[in-house]
C-alpha positions as CSV (number, residue, x, y, z in Angstrom):
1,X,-20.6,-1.4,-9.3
2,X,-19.8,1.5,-6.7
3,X,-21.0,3.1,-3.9
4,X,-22.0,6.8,-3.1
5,X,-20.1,8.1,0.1
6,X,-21.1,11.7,1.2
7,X,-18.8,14.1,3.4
8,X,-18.8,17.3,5.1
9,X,-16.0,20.1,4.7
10,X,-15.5,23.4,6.9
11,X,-17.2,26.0,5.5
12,X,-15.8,28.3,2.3
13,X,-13.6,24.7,1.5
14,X,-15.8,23.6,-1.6
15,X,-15.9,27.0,-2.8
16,X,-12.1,27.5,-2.5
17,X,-11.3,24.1,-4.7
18,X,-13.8,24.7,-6.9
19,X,-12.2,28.7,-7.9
20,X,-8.8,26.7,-8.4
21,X,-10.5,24.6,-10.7
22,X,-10.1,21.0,-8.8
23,X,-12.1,18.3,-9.5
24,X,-13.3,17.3,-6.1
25,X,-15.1,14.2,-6.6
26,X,-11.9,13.1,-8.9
27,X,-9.5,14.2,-6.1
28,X,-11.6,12.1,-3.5
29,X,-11.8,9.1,-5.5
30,X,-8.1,8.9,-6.5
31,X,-6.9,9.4,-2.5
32,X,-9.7,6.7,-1.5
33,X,-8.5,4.4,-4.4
34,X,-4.8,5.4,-3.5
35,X,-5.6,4.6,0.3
36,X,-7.0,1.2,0.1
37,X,-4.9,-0.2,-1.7
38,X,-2.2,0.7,0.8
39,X,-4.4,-1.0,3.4
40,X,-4.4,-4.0,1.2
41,X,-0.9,-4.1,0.2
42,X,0.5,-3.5,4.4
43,X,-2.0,-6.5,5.3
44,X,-0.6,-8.6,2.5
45,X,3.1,-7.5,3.8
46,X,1.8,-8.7,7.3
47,X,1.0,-11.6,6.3
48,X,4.0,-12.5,4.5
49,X,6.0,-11.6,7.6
50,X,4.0,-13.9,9.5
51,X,4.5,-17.0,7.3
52,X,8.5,-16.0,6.9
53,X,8.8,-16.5,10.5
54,X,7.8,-20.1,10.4
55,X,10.4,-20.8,8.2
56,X,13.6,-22.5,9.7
57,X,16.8,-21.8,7.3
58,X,18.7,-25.2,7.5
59,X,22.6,-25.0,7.3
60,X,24.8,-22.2,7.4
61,X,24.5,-19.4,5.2
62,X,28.6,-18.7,4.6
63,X,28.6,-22.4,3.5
64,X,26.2,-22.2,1.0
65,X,28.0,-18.7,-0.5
66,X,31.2,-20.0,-0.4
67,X,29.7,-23.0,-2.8
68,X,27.7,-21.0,-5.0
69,X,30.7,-18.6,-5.5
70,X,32.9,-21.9,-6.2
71,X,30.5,-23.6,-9.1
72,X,30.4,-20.8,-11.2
């Protein structure tokens, strides 16, 4: 399914991309497409920033290098 979204350019603009041969409608689409999915990925990096903060590391972190290093 999709949905029809209109816009409005400065005069002479449709004309100019259309003499360089560019697909307008493909151009749109690709930046829209491109665009929300940024949206989509920063609010799923929020989020995961949110729910790291809750999370206490217990012990510390030298300690636990030192012993990794040490079993292998």
């Amino acid at each position: 399914m999709s949905e029809v979204i209109t816009i409005r350019v400065p005069s002479g603009t449709k004309a100019i991309l259309k003499s360089a041969h560019i697909n307008i409608s493909e151009e749109m689409r690709r930046y829209l497409e491109a665009k929300a999915k940024s949206i989509r990925l920063h609010g799923m990096l929020h989020g995961l920033r949110k729910r790291a903060q809750k999370i206490k590391a217990e012990g510390d972190s030298t300690q636990i290098i030192r012993e990794y290093r040490d079993s292998r």
